[in-house]
VEXDREN-2710 file (C-alpha; in Angstrom, 1 decimal):
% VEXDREN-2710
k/r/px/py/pz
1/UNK/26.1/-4.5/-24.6
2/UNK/23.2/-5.0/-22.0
3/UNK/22.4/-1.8/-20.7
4/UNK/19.2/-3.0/-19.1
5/UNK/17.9/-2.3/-15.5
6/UNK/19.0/-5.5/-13.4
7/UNK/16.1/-6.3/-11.4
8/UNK/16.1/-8.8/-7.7
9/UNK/12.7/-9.7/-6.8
10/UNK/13.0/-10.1/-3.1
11/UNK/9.7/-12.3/-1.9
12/UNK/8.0/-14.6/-4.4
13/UNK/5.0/-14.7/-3.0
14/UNK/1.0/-13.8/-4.3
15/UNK/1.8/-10.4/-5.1
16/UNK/5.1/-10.4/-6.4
17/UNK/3.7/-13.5/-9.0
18/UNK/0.0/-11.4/-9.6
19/UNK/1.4/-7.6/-10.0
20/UNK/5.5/-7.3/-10.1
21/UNK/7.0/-9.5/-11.8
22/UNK/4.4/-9.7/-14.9
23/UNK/5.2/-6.2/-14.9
24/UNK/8.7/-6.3/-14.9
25/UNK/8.8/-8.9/-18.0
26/UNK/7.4/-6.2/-20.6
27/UNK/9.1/-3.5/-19.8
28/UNK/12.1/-3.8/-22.4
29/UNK/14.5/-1.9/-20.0
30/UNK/14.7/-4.6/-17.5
31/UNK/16.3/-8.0/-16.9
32/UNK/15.1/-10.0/-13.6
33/UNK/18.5/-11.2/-12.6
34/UNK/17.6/-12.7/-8.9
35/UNK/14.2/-14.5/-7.4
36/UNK/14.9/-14.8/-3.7
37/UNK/12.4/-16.1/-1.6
38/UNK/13.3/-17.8/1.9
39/UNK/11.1/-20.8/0.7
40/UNK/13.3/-22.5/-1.8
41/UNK/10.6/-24.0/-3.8
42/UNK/9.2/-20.6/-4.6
43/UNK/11.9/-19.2/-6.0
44/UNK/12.9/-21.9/-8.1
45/UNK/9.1/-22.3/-9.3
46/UNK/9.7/-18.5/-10.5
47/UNK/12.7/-19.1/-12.3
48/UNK/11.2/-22.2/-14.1
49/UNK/7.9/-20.3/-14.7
50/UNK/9.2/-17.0/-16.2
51/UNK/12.2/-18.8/-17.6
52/UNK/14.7/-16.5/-16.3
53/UNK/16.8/-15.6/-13.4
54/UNK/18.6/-17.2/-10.3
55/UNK/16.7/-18.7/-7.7
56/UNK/18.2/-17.8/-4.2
57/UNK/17.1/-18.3/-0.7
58/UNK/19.6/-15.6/1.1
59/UNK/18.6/-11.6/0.1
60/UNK/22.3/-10.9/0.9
61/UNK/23.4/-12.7/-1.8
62/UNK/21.3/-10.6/-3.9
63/UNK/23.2/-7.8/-2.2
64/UNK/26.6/-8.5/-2.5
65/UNK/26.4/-8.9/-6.9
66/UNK/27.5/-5.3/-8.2
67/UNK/25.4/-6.5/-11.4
68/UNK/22.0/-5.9/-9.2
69/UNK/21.1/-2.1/-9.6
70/UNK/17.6/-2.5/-7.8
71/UNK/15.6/-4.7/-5.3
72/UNK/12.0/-5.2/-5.5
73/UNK/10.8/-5.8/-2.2
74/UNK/7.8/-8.0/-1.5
75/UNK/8.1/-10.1/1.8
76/UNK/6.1/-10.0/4.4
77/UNK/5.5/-6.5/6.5
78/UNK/8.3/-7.7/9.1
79/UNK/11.1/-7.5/6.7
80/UNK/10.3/-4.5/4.4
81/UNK/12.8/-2.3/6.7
82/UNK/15.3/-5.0/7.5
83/UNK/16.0/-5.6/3.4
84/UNK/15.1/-1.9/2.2
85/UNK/18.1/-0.3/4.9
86/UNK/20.6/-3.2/3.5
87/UNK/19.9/-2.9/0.1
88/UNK/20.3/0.9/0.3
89/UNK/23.5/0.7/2.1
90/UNK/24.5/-1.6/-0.5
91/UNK/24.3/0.7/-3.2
92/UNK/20.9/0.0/-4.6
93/UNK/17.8/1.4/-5.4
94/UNK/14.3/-0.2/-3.9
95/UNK/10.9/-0.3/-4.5
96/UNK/8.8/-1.7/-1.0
97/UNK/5.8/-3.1/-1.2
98/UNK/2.8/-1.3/1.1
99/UNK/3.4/-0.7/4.0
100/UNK/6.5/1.3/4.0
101/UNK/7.3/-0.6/7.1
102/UNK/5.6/-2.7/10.1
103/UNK/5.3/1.1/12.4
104/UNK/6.1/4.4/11.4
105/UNK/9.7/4.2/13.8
106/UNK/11.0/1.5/11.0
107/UNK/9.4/3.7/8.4
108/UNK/11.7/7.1/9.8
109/UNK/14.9/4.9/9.5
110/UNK/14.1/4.0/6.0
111/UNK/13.6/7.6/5.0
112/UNK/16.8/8.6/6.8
113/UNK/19.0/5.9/5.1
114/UNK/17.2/6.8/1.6
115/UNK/18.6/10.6/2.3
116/UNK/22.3/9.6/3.6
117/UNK/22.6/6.8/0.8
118/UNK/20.9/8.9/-2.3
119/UNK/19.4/5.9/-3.2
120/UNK/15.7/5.8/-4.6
121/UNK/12.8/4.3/-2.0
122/UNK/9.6/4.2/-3.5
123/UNK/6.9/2.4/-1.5
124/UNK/4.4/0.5/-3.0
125/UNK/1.4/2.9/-2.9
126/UNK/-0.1/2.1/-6.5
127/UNK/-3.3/4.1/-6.3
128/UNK/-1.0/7.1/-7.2
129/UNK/-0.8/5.7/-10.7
130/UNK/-4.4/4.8/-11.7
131/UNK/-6.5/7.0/-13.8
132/UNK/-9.4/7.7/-11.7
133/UNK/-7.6/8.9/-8.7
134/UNK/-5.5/10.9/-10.6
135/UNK/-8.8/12.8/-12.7
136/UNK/-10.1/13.2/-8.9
137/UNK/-6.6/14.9/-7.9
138/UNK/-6.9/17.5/-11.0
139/UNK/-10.2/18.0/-10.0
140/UNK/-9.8/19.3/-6.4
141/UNK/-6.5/21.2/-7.7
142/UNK/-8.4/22.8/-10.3
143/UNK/-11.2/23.9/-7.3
144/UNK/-13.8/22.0/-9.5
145/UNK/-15.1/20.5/-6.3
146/UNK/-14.7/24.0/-4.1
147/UNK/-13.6/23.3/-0.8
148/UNK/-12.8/19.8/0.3
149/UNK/-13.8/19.6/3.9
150/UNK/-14.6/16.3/4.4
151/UNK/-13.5/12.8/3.0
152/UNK/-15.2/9.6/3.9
153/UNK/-13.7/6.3/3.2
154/UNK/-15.2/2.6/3.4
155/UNK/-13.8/-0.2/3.3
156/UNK/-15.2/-3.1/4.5
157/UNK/-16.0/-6.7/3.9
158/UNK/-17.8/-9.9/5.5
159/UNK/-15.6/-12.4/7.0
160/UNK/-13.0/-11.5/4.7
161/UNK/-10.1/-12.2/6.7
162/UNK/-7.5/-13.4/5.3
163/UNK/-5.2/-16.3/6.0
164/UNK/-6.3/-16.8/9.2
165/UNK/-3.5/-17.8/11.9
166/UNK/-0.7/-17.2/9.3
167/UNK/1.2/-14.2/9.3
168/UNK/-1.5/-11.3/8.1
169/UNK/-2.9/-12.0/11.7
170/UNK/0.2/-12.3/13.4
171/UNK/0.9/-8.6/14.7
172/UNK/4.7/-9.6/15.2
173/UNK/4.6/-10.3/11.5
174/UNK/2.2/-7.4/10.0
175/UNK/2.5/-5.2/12.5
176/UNK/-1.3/-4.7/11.9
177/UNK/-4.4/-5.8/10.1
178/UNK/-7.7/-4.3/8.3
179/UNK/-6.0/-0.6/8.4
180/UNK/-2.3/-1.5/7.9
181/UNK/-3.5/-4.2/5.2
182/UNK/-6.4/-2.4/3.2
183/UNK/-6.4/1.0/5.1
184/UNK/-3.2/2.0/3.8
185/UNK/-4.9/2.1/0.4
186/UNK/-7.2/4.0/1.2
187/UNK/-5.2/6.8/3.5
188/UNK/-2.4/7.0/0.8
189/UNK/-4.8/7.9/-2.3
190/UNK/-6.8/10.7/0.1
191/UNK/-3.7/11.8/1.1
192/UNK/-2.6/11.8/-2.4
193/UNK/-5.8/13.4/-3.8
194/UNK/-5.6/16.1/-1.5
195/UNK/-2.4/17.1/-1.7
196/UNK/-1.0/15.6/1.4
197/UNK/-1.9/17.6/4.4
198/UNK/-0.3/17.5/7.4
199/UNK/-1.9/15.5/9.8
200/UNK/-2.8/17.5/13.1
201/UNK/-4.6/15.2/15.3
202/UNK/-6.4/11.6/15.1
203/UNK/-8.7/9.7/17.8
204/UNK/-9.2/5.8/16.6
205/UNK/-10.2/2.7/17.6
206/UNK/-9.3/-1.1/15.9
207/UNK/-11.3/-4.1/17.1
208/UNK/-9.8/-7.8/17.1
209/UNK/-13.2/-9.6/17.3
210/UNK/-14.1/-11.9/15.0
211/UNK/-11.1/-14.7/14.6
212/UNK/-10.3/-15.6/17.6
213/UNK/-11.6/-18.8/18.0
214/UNK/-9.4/-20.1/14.9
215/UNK/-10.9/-23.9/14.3
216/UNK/-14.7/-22.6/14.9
217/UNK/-14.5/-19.5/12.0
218/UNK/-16.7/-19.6/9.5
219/UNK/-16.5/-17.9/6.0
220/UNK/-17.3/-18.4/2.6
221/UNK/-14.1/-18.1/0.8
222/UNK/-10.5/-16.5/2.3
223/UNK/-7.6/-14.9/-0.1
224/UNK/-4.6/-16.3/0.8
225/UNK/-6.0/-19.2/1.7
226/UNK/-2.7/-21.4/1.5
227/UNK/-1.3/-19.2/4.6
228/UNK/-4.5/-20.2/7.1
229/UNK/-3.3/-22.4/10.2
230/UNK/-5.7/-23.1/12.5
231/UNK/-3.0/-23.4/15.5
232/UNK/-1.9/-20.1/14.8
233/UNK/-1.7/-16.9/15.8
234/UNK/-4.7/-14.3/15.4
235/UNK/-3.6/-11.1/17.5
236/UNK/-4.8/-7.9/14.8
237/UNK/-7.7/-5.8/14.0
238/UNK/-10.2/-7.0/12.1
239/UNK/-12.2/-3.7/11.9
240/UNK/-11.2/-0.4/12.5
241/UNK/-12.7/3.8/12.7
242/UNK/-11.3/6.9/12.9
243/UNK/-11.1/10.6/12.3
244/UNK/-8.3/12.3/11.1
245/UNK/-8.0/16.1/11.5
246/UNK/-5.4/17.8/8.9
247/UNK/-4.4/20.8/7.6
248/UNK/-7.3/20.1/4.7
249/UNK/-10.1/18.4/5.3
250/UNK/-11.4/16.0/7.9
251/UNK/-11.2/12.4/6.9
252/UNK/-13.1/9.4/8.4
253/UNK/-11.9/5.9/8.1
254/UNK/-14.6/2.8/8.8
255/UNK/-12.5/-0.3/7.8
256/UNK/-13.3/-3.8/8.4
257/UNK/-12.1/-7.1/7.2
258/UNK/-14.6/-8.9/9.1
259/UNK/-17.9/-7.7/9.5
260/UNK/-21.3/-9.7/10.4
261/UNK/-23.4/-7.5/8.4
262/UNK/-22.8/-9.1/4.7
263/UNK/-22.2/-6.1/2.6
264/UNK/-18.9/-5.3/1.1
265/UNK/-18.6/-1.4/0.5
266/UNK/-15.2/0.0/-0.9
267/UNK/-15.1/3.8/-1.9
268/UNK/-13.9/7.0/-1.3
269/UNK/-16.7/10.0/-0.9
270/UNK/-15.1/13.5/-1.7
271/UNK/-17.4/16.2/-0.1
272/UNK/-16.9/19.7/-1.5
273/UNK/-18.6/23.0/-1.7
274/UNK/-19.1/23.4/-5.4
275/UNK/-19.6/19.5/-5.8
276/UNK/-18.8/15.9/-5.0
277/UNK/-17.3/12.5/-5.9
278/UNK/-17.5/8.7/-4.7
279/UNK/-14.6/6.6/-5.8
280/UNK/-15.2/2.8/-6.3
281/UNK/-12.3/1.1/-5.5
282/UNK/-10.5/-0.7/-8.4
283/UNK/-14.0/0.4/-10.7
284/UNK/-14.6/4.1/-11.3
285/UNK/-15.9/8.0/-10.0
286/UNK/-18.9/9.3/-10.3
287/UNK/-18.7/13.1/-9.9
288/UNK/-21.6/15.5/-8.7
289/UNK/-21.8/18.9/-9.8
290/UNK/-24.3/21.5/-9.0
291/UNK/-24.4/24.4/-11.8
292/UNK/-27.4/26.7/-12.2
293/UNK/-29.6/24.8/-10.2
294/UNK/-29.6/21.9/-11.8
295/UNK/-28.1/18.7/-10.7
296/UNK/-25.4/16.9/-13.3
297/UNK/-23.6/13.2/-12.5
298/UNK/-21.6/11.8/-14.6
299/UNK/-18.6/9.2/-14.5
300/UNK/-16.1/9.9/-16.7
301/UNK/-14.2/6.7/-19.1
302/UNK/-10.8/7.0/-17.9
303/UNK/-8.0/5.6/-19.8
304/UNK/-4.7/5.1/-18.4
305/UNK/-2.1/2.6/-18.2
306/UNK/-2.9/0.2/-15.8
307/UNK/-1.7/2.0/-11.9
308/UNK/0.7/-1.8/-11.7
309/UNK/2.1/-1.2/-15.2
310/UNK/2.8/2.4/-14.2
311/UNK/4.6/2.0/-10.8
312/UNK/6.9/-0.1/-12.1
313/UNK/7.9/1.6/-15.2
314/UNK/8.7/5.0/-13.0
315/UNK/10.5/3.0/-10.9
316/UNK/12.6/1.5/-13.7
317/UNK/12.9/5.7/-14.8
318/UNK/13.9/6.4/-11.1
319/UNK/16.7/3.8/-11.1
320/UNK/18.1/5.3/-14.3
321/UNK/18.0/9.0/-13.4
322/UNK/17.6/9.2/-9.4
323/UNK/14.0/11.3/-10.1
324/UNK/12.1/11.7/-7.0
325/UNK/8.8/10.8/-8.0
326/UNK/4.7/10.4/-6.5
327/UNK/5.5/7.0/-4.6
328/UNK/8.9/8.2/-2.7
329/UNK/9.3/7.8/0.9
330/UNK/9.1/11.3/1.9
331/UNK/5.8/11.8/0.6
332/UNK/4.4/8.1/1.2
333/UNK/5.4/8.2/5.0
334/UNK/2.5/10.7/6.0
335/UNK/0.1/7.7/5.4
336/UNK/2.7/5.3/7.9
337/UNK/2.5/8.6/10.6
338/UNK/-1.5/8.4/10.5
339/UNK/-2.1/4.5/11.2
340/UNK/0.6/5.0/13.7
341/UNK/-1.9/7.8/15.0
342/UNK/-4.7/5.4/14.8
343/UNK/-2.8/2.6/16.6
344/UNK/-1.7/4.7/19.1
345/UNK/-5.2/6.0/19.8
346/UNK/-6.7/2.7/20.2
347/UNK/-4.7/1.7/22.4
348/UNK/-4.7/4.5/24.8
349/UNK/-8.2/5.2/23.9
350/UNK/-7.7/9.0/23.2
351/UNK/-6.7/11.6/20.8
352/UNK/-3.6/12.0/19.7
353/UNK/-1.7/15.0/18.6
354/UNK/1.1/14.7/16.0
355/UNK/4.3/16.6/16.4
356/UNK/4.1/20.6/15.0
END
């Protein structure tokens, strides 16, 4: 008798192929019953390249088989609530890529039909499973760092934009760009780190510079390259700031894409009053401790299951015992409320106070 988890993979696209599905194929608990992708050719490719599976272009049909006991969600931004709400109301469990949703409104209904339905709706927020981030977390909770006060995250590139004119800078599609599409990273692991704090107030400001004139942009090299159209659309921030005020510490954002100064910086700096620590995204921490007078840095060698490996084996758990885990909705959806925050600043150009 199978008991194995039966798995859809909704969206066959770069990072269902680089991080999802090569997950999904060694853990011994699941079958990939269903590649669905609204682009035949793509999921057919997937069914002929992992050799198992039914290729389908219509995610209802992945809905209506009582065989499917979870959906794997990794479309574009646009759809995440759309197929999330039906596949809960359809009896089964999901796991949405990041961003939980294209604004925090579409995020709300998720959560809502996650509570009526009972159904598990973890978002993709990986940097809750990788090793680093979680020795920085037991740090601060163990008050090895004093107070946190102050968080400063970084996160920007040179003419990094990606896919220019396809649909990561069309806003109707990603509801966003730098922050939504690499600033959620980085909000969701502070947030994480620290507890999550309730937001109280945030004043921001995103910048759609760079790629407007499509044709004319140069750059050296551009990730998802094979979605760049020069006659289309480029309507999102390429850079972004702001300052987030919570019940913990401060945080500052400065995000960008695109930037004409060619540097790429991506970390994290932890300011306590007993110590520090910079995260390097996707590398290590390097921890600073004052004791005695004297001055001690060291980075620690972390070992951990890789953060892809360990999202989708807890959600694989989650689908077998309904356990509300890091990566659920209700604590991921703090990170959708504060680039709502940000978004809404920028456009009105002031503070904005979140609801007590």
């Amino acid at each position: 008798m199978n008991n194995k988890v039966k798995i859809a993979i909704i969206g066959c696209g770069m990072i269902a192929n680089r991080h999802h599905i090569p997950c999904y194929l060694v853990n011994e608990d699941v079958e990939i019953k269903y590649f669905c992708d609204i682009i035949p050719e793509r999921a057919e490719k997937a069914v002929a390249d992992y050799g198992c599976g039914i290729a389908v272009v219509d995610y209802k049909d992945v809905l209506a088989d009582p065989e499917v006991d979870a959906v794997d969600i990794c479309t574009p931004n646009l759809m995440h609530s759309r197929i999330a709400i039906d596949a809960m109301r359809a009896g089964k469990h999901v796991l949405c890529e990041k961003p939980a949703a294209i604004n925090y409104a579409e995020a709300r209904e998720m959560q809502k039909v996650c509570h009526e339905t009972g159904k598990v709706l973890n978002i993709g927020v990986v940097n809750r499973f990788e090793g680093h981030i979680n020795m920085i977390k037991k740090y601060i909770q163990e008050g090895r760092l004093g107070e946190v006060y102050h968080v400063y995250a970084s996160f920007r590139a040179h003419r990094s934009i990606p896919g220019i004119g396809g649909a990561f800078t069309t806003k109707a599609i990603a509801g966003g760009g730098s922050l939504i599409d690499w600033g959620v990273h980085y909000i969701d692991l502070i947030m994480y780190c620290m507890g999550d704090p309730k937001p109280l107030t945030v004043s921001g400001e995103t910048f759609c510079k760079l790629g407007k004139d499509i044709p004319k942009y140069a750059y050296r090299d551009m990730w998802s390259e094979n979605t760049k159209d020069v006659n289309g659309t480029y309507d999102v921030d390429d850079s972004c700031v702001g300052v987030i005020r919570t019940t913990g510490p401060v945080i500052s954002i400065n995000g960008a894409w695109a930037q004409n100064v060619d540097r790429r910086e991506e970390f994290v700096d932890f300011m306590g009053t007993k110590g520090g620590c910079r995260l390097r995204f996707n590398a290590d921490c390097t921890f600073f401790i004052e004791e005695d007078g004297n001055f001690i840095e060291y980075v620690p060698e972390v070992h951990h299951k890789d953060r892809w490996n360990g999202e989708i084996d807890e959600f694989v758990k989650c689908v077998r015992t309904g356990e509300k885990i890091r990566s659920h909705i209700d604590y991921a959806i703090l990170t959708s409320e504060i680039m709502q925050g940000m978004y809404d600043s920028a456009e009105a150009h002031r503070e904005v106070v979140f609801e007590k």
